[in-house]
C-alpha positions, 0 to 999 in steps of 0.5 A: 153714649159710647162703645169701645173695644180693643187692648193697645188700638182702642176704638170708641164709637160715639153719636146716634143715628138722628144725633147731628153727628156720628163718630169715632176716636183711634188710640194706638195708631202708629204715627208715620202712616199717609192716609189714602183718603181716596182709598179710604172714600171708596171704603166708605162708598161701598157701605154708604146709604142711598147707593143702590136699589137695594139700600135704604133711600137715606142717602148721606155723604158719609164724609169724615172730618178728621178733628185729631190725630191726623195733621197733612194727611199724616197720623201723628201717634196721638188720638185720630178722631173723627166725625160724620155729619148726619144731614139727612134725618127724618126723625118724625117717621119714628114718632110711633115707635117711641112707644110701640117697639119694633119686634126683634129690635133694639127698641124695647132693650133700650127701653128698658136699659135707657128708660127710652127708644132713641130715634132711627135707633140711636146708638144701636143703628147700623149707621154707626158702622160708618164710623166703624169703617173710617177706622177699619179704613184706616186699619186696612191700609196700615195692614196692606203696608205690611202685606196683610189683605182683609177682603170680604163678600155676600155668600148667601142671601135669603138662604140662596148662596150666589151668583150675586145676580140670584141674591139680588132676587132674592132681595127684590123679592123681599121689597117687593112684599115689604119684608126683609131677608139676612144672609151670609158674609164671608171674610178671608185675611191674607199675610197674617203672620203665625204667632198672633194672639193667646190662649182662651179668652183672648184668642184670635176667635175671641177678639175677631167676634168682639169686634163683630159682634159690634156690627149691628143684625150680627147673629152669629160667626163661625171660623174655619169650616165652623159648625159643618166640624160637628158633622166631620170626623177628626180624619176628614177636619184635621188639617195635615202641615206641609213644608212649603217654601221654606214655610210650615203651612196646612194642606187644606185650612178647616181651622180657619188659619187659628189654632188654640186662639193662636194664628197658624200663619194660614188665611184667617177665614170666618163667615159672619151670619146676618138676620133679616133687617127688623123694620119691615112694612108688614103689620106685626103684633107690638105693645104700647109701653106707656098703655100696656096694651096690645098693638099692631105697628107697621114700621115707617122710615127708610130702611134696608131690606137686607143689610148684608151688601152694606155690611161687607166692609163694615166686616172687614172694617171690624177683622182689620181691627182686630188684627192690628190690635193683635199685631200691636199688642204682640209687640209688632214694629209695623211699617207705616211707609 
């Protein structure tokens, strides 16, 4: 099973996350560019399972073998593919919801399309935003070479809106009962020149959400000042241009540094919407697929009780890519040194 996206830089992901490995494949990357690969380890640390108390206890490695494309520590132009050996799988804990699906998850979707419901999630699991961020990773340091910066944060968790000390309660909160909490992350791109991307579908917006709308729990983006522009009148959210610099910028940003789809030059900033980790230890009323009858589950395994800290890079992985593609696709000569 496999999911793709992108025009010139095309991302396909590949792998389950119970399969013996998981992976990514990178068409499009310039040739020329020296991987950081301690830049690219730390990346992958911070979304990383087993990490802290508030993760799953599933702890892997999360160390990617590069098998194309990359010969070194160089890209060479061609296909980067790489993979990540899954080591620690436990795949009886998910025996009973073979068959009972797990409310607000994948299960029962795949189910239907599949004709099954894949161990651990299989190809719908937040483990495969590890890969992701291999590829983002690569993304990131490319871009930071032709001075464009993708950084991300937690903003609100379990309806609380920082410190990040506050947020952390509200997690603790949520283990300690066995359920879950989702939350808010916030990304800003800095350096992205004016010009980048198109008009209606293939707008900056447009390919930004693909690319996070991949990320699993993703329930909703919003860009610039987003849904609170409903609430304003035009006065108060128009942003006013200015000659800085010898540079046409705006005095505030609520349009989120894109304009009909089409970057201003300002900081591309949206905020990315996360819904409570589905696999909770709370009895919940499911059915059995194979019976059709009513019954109660309460999830086994390990599993996040907020996906939202781990899923910072994963964010700033799935912008990265976006942007590259856009800047490739624009026709873009980028530096790689």
């Amino acid at each position: 099973m496999e999911s793709t996206f992108g025009d010139v830089l095309r991302v396909t992901l590949f792998g389950k996350s119970h399969g013996p490995e998981i992976g990514v494949t990178v068409e499009g990357f310039p040739a020329g560019m020296r991987v950081d690969f301690a830049q690219l380890k730390d990346f992958l640390e911070r979304r990383a399972p087993g990490r802290n108390a508030y993760s799953t206890p599933r702890r892997e490695d999360d160390e990617p073998e590069f098998l194309s494309g990359v010969a070194d520590g160089v890209t060479l132009g061609t296909a980067i593919k790489a993979v990540i050996r899954n080591k620690n799988v436990r795949s009886a804990d998910y025996d009973e919801v073979l068959d009972v699906p797990r409310p607000s998850h994948a299960d029962y979707t795949s189910y239907v399309k599949y004709g099954r419901i894949f161990p651990g999630g299989g190809h719908f699991s937040g483990r495969l935003t590890a890969p992701l961020c291999v590829a983002g990773g690569l993304a990131k340091q490319l871009l930071e070479k032709n001075s464009v910066t993708v950084t991300a944060r937690a903003v609100e968790i379990g309806g609380v809106r920082g410190p990040e000390d506050e947020m952390k309660e509200k997690i603790a909160e949520a283990m300690a009962e066995n359920d879950s909490v989702g939350g808010v992350v916030e990304c800003v791109s800095e350096g992205v020149p004016a010009g980048i991307g198109d008009p209606m579908f293939d707008g900056m917006e447009n390919r930004i959400a693909r690319a996070v709308f991949g990320i699993p729990a993703v329930r909703g983006i919003e860009f610039g000042a987003g849904f609170a522009a409903a609430r304003m009148r035009g006065s108060e959210h128009n942003d006013p241009f200015a000659v800085k610099d010898g540079k046409i910028v705006t005095a505030k940003n609520d349009h989120g540094g894109i304009l009909g789809g089409i970057t201003s030059g300002m900081p591309v900033v949206f905020r990315a919407a996360f819904k409570p980790t589905p696999s909770i230890g709370i009895e919940q009323d499911s059915v059995s697929l194979s019976r059709m009858t009513p019954e109660k589950l309460t999830v086994k395994g390990r599993h996040d009780p907020c996906i939202v800290l781990r899923a910072v890079p994963a964010v700033e992985a799935a912008c990265a890519l976006a942007i590259l593609d856009a800047m490739l696709a624009d026709g873009h000569k980028l530096k790689t040194e």
